[in-house]
N, C-alpha and C positions, 0 to 999 in steps of 0.2 A: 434532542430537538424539543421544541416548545412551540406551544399554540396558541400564544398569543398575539391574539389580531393585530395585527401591524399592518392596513390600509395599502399604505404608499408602498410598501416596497411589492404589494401583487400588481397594485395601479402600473406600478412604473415597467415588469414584467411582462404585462399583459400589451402594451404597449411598444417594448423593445420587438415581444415575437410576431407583433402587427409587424412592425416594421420592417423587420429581418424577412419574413414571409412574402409583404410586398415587393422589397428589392428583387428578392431570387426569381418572385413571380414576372415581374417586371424583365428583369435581366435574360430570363427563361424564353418570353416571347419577343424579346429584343434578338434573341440567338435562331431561335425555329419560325418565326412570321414577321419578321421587322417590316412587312408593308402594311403592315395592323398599325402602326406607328406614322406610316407614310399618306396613310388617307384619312387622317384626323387631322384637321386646325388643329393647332400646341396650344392654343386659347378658348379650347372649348374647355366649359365648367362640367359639360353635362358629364362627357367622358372621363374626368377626373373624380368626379361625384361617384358616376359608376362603377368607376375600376375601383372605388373604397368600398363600395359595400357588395364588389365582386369578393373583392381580397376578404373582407369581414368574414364572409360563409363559407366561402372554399377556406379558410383557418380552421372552421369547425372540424370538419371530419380530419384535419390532419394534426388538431390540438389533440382529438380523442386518440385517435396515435403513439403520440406522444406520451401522453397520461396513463395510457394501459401497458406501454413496453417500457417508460422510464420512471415514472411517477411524478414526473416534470415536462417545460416545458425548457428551451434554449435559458431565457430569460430567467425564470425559475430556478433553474439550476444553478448560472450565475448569484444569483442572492438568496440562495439556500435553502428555498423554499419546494417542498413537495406536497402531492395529494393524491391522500392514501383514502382506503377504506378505514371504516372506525375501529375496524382489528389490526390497521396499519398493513394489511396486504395493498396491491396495484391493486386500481382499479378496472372493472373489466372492460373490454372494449366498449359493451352495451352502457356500462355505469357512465364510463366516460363522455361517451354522446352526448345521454341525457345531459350531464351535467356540461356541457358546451353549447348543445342548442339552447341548454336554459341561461346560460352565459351572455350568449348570441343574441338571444330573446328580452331578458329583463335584466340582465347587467351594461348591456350596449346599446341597448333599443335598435338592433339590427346594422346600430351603424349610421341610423339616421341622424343629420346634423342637429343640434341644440337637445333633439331627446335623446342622444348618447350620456350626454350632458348630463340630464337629469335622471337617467337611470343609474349614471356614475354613482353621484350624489347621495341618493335611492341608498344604492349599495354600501358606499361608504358609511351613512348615519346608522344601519341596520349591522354593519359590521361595527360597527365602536361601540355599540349599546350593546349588542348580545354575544358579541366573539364571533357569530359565521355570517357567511351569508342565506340569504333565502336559498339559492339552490342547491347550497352544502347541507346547509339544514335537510332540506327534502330529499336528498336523497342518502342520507348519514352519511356524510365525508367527511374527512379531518383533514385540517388544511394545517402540516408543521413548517414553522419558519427558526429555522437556525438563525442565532443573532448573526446580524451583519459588522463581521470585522472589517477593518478599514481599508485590508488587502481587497476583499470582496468588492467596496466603494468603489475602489480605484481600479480593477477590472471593471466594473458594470460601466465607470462613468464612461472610461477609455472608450469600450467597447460602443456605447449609446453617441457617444460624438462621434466614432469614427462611422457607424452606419448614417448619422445624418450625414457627413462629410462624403460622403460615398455617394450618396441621392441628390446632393447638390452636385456634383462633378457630372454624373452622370446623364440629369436635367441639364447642365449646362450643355454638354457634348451632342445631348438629341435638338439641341435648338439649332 
């Protein structure tokens, strides 16, 4: 494995496992409270707003999960990518946290609109000039990314259009 920053393909990880997280979250209380769904307007913004940056922080404790018993996340693992300690052990639960609520905190800006954005951004300039991130830095993590062969492309893409495809279906069926 090698460690060399490659931006886009955590950008686009960090994003598949929003996504896959919201679905099941989604799908979850579609199966055990579906009148949570029946006493909302389908055109309110406020609750769509919400349930993003419900979804954002309930990700937290269940990324560090993830990162302490696999050393990835869904998405990660699709495109090869792991984060280890700097002796290359898993991280431990506690390491893990930190470095999610600091994810959470200054890599998303919690999820809020336009300063996700800019924390994006934030991260990415700070990632292509020094190889990590601020909160890999602070807390010594090594972030390896296996090159992405073009089998791996064409799983992630697969897999990335078939969960939108999936969100649109299922948005359509709740109307």
């Amino acid at each position: 494995m090698q460690t060399t920053a490659r931006p886009w393909p955590r950008f686009l990880a960090r994003h598949f496992d929003l996504l896959l997280f919201a679905l099941s979250i989604g799908i979850l209380l579609a199966i055990i409270a579906p009148s949570l769904y029946d006493s909302v307007p389908t055109d309110d913004k406020n609750k769509d707003n919400l349930f993003s940056l419900a979804i954002i922080f309930l990700w937290v404790p269940v990324e560090a999960i993830l990162m302490s018993t696999w050393g990835a996340t869904p998405g990660k693992s699709v495109l090869g990518i792991r984060v280890l300690s700097k002796n290359g052990t898993k991280l431990t639960f506690a390491i893990a946290l930190k470095r999610s609520l600091s994810v959470w905190r200054r890599g998303v800006a919690i999820g809020l609109p336009l300063f996700n954005l800019i924390a994006e951004w934030i991260a990415y300039r700070r990632l292509k000039k020094t190889g990590s991130t601020s909160w890999d830095s602070d807390l010594q993590i090594s972030v390896f990314q296996e090159p992405i062969s073009t089998l791996r492309t064409i799983i992630f893409a697969i897999l990335l259009i078939g969960l939108f495809l999936l969100v649109v279906i299922l948005v359509s069926l709740a109307q």
